[in-house]
N, C-alpha and C positions, 0 to 999 in steps of 0.2 A: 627607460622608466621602470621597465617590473625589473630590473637589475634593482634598480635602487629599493622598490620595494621589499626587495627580497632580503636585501642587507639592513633593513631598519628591521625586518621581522626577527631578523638574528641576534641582532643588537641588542633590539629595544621588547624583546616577549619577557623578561619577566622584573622589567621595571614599568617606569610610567613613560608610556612611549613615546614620540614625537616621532603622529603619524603622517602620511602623504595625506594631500588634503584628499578629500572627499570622492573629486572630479576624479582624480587619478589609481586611487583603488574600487571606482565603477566601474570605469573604462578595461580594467583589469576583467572585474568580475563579470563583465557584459559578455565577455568572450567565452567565459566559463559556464554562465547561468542565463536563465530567464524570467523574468517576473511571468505570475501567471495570468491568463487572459480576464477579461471584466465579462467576457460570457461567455456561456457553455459551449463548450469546442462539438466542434462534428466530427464524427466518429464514423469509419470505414462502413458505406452498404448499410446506413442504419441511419435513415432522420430522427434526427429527435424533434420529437412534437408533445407540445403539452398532455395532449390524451393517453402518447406512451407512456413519459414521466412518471402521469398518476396510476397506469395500469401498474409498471413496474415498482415502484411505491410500495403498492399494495401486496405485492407478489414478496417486494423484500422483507417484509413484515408479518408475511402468513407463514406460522408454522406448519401447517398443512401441506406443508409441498413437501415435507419430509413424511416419510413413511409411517412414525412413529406419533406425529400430528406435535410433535415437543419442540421440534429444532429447524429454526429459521435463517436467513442470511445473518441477520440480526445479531441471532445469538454468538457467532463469531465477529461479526463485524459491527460491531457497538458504537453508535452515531456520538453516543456520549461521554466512551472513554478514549478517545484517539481515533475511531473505524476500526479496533481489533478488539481482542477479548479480556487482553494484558492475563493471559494464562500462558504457563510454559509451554506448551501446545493443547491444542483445542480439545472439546470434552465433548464426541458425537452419540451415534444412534447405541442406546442401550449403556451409557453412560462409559463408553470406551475412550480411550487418549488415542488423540491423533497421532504422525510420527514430526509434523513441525510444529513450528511456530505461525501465528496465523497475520499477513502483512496488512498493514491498516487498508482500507477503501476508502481512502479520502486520496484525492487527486489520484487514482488509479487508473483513469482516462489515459494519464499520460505514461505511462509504463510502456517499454518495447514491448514486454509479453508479461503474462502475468502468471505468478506461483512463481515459489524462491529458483525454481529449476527453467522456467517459463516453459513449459509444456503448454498452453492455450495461447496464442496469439494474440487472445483482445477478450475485452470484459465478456464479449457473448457467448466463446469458448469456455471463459470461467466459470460463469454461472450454471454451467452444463453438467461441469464435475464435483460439487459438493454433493450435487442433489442425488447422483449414482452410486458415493464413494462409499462404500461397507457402515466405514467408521464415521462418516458424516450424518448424511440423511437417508441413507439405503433406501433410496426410491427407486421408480425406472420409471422411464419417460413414457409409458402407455398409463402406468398408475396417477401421473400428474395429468395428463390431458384427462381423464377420465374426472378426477377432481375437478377441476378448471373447469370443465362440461358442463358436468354435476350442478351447479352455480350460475342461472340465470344473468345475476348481475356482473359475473364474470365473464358469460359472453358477450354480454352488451358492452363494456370496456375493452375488452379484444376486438372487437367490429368497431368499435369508435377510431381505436389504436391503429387499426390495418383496415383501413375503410374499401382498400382495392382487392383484397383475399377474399374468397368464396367459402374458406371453412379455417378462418386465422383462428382458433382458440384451439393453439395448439404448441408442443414443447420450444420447436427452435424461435417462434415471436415469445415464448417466457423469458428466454436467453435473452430477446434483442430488448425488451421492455424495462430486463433488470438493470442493461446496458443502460440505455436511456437515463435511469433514473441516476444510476452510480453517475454518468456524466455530471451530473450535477454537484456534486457531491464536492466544489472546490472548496479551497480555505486559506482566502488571502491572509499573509502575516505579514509582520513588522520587514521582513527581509525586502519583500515586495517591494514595499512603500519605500525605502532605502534606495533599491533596484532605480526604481521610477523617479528618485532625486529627492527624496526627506531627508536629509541628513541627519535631522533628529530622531529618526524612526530608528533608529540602532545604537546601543550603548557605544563608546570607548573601545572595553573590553568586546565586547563583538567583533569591533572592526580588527580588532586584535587578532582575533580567534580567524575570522575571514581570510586574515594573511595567510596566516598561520597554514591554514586549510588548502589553501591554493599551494604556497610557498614547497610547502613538506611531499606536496603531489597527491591529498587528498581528492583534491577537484578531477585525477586524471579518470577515476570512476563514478565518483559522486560530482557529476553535472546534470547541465542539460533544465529543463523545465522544472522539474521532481527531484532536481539534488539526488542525481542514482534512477534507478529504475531502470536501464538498460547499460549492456554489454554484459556479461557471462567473464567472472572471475574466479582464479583457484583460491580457495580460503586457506591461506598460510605461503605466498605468493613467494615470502622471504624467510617465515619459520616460521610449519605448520603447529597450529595450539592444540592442547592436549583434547584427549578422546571426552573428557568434563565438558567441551568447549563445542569441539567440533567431532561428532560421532564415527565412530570407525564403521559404524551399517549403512549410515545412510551418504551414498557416493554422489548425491545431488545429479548434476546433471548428465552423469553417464546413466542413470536410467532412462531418459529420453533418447541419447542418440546411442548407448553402448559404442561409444568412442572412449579407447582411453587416456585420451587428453583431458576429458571430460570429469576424470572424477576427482571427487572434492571440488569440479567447478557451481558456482550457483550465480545467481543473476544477482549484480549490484545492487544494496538496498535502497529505496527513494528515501531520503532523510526528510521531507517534510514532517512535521508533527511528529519530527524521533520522541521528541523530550518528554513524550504524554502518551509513548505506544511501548512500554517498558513491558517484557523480556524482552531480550536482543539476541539477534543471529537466530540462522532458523531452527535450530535448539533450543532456544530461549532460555539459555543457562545464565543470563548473564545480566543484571537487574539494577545495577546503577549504571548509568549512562556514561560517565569519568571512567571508571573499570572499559565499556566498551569501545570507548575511544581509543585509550591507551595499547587495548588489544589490538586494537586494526593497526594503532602506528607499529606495533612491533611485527606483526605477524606479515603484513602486507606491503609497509615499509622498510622494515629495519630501523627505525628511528626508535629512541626512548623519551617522552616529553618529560618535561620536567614537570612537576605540581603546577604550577603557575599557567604553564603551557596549556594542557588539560583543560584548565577553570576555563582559560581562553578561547578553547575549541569549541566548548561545553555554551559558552555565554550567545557565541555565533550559531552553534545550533538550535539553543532554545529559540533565536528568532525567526528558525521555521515554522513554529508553534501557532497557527491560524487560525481564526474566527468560522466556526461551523455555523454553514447555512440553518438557517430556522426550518428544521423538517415538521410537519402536523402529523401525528401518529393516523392512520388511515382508520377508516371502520371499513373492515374485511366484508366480503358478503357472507352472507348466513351458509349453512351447511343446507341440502334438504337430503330426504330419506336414499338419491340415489351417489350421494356421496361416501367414496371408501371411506370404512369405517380404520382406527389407529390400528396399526399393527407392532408387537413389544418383541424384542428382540427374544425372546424366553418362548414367543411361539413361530 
């Protein structure tokens, strides 16, 4: 049966196809993909409970956790333009550029590890290193518990959140609470619904592009729950792209292990919500999403799509594009007088 599919995707990609029925490029894609769950998944050594949720909530929305009193999760991970900043890498403490690209937080839950290099294991790990990194929020973790202290109302939501800790207002429950909240953070789309047996819920061209995607060996990195998100690949697998593309400094993940099998490798990217998280690659050189397709079939596959082919791949990825949960903007608790005052990179 994927025999035949395979030969109608050759055939039939850039006319009007006559495609396998519905049941039979599911059952394909079921082995490839997952729809995503209808409630918040539990995450490793960390319940989520509503009182974390809203601790973390708050926490993702307080710029105060950066040094500077400016820069928030937020401000790279943007609920309202995909969960990233759609900047070519991000803009931190004392208005410095980052060295990547910043990956959206929507469905980040399900990622093997997280950061293009996966140096953090899991969201609690992540949350750990913006708040330290020079060029991000140049905190330290005694100057955040000191804030959080500082803030009556912030210890009363850390003791709601950790009801069994004796002195829980403190940096690694910041970490588990951001987790908590990110957990949430899913965004059923059309592919879902598709997944699950709507046949309507996906155009024509989609299910085009789906062959397509599977067929050419897109799927063999981009699967899984999050379409990507885990396994560690070399970028330019089959012919590495110019230094424009992919940077000659930054060796990815031979900075975590100094292996050098490792450099130029980076961790798979999850393609949900690609079509709405524009730059692309952890460079972010690269800003229509058709250019970035066509780069991975050449660099990773050796394949060249045709135009048509492209529109096709492009049609099936915008159907990761999913409806973002209704977040309430938090009211932060107030500062009082024993709270760090902002610190500006100048002093």
């Amino acid at each position: 049966m994927r025999a035949t599919l395979a030969v109608l995707v050759a055939s039939t990609a850039l006319a009007s196809p006559v495609f396998a029925q519905d049941d039979d490029l599911r059952e394909w894609a079921l082995d490839m993909f997952s729809p995503l769950p209808s409630t918040v998944p539990a995450v490793a050594d960390n319940p989520v409970t509503p009182e974390k949720i809203e601790l973390g909530k708050a926490l993702y929305f307080d710029p105060r956790v950066s040094s500077s009193g400016v820069f928030s999760c937020y401000s790279c991970h943007n609920l309202t333009t995909g969960g990233d900043d759609n900047l070519e890498t991000s803009v931190g403490h004392g208005w410095q550029k980052g060295p990547r690209n910043a990956p959206t937080v929507l469905n980040a839950v399900f990622n093997e590890a997280q950061f293009w290099d996966g140096r953090a294991e899991d969201l609690k790990a992540q949350a750990k290193g913006p708040v330290q990194a020079g060029v991000e929020m140049a905190n330290t973790p005694d100057n955040v518990e000191t804030m959080m202290n500082s803030m009556p109302a912030y210890v009363s939501m850390f003791e709601a959140a950790f009801p069994d800790q004796d002195s829980p207002t403190n940096f690694d429950n910041m970490a588990r609470a951001i987790e908590a909240f990110e957990a949430t953070l899913l965004t059923p789309a059309p592919f879902d619904a598709w997944l699950n047996g709507n046949d309507a819920a996906i155009s024509e061209d989609a299910k085009a592009g789906l062959e397509l995607f599977m067929d050419l060996g897109c799927s063999s990195c981009h699967s899984g729950i999050n379409v990507g998100g885990h396994g560690y690949y070399p970028f330019g697998l089959v012919e590495k792209p110019g230094a424009d593309i992919l940077p000659e400094g930054d060796k990815g993940r031979f900075a975590v292990t100094e292996t050098v099998d490792d450099e130029y490798v980076f961790r798979a990217a999850p393609l949900r919500n690609i079509a709405v998280t524009a730059p692309y690659f952890h460079s972010g050189k690269v800003w229509d999403l058709g250019v970035a397709v066509e780069i991975m079939a050449e660099s990773q596959l050796g394949e060249g799509l045709e135009p048509g082919q492209t529109t096709q791949i492009v049609a099936f990825l915008e159907t990761l594009t999913g409806e973002v949960p209704d977040v309430t903007l938090p009211v932060l608790p107030p500062e009082t007088a024993d709270t760090p005052r902002p610190v500006y990179m100048h002093e």
